[in-house]
C-alpha positions in Angstrom: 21.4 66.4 6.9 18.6 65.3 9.2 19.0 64.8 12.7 17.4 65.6 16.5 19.5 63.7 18.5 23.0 64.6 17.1 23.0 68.5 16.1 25.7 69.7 14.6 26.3 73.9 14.1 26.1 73.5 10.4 22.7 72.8 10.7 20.7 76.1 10.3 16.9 74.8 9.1 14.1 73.4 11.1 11.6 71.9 10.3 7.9 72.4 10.0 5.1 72.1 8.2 3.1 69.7 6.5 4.7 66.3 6.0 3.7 63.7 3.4 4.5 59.9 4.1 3.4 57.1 2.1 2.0 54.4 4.6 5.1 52.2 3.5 7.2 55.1 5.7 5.8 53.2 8.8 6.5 49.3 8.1 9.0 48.8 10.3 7.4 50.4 13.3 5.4 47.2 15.7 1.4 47.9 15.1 0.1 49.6 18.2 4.1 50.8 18.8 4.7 54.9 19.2 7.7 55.7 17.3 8.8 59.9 17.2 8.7 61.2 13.4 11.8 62.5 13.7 13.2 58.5 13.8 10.7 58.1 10.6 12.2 61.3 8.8 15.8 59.9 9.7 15.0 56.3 8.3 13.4 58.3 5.1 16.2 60.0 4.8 18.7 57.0 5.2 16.8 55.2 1.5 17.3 58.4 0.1 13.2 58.6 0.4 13.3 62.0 2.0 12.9 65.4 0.7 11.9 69.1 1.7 11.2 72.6 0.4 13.5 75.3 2.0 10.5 78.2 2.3 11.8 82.0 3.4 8.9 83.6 4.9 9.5 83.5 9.0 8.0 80.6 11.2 5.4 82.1 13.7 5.9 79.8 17.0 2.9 79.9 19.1 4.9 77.8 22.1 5.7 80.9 23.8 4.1 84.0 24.8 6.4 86.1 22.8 6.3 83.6 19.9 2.2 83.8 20.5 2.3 87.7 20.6 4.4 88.0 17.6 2.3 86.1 15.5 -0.9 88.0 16.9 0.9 91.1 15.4 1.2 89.1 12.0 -2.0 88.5 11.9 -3.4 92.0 12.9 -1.0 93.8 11.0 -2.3 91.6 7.9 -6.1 91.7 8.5 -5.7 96.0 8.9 -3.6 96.0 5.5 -7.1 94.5 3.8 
């Protein structure tokens, strides 16, 4: 299940990451036209054209300044473990 606009509680992933589209993912948006990927992902999705890899490590968000500090801990704690 894929969807932004209409979230329901069983939904418990995000998304993120680096995304793969085949230029044929964008044919039916107008040349010059701004579409949001999530509408892409949710036309993908409705062909069956869509997949994902469910990953385990945590997602560092760098939106925030808790999210920023956070990951600055990652990071330091992982470049004094060298």
């Amino acid at each position: 299940m894929y969807d932004k606009v209409n979230r329901v509680p069983e939904m418990s992933h995000i998304d993120y990451g680096l995304g793969a589209l085949a230029a044929g993912a964008f044919d039916s948006v107008a040349d010059g036209a701004r579409v949001d990927l999530a509408l892409i992902y949710q036309n993908l999705l409705a062909e069956d054209e869509l997949a994902g890899l469910e990953v385990f490590q945590r997602f560092y968000e760098i939106g925030s300044p808790a999210g920023l500090a956070d990951t600055r801990k990652y990071f330091e704690a992982k470049e004094s473990a060298k």
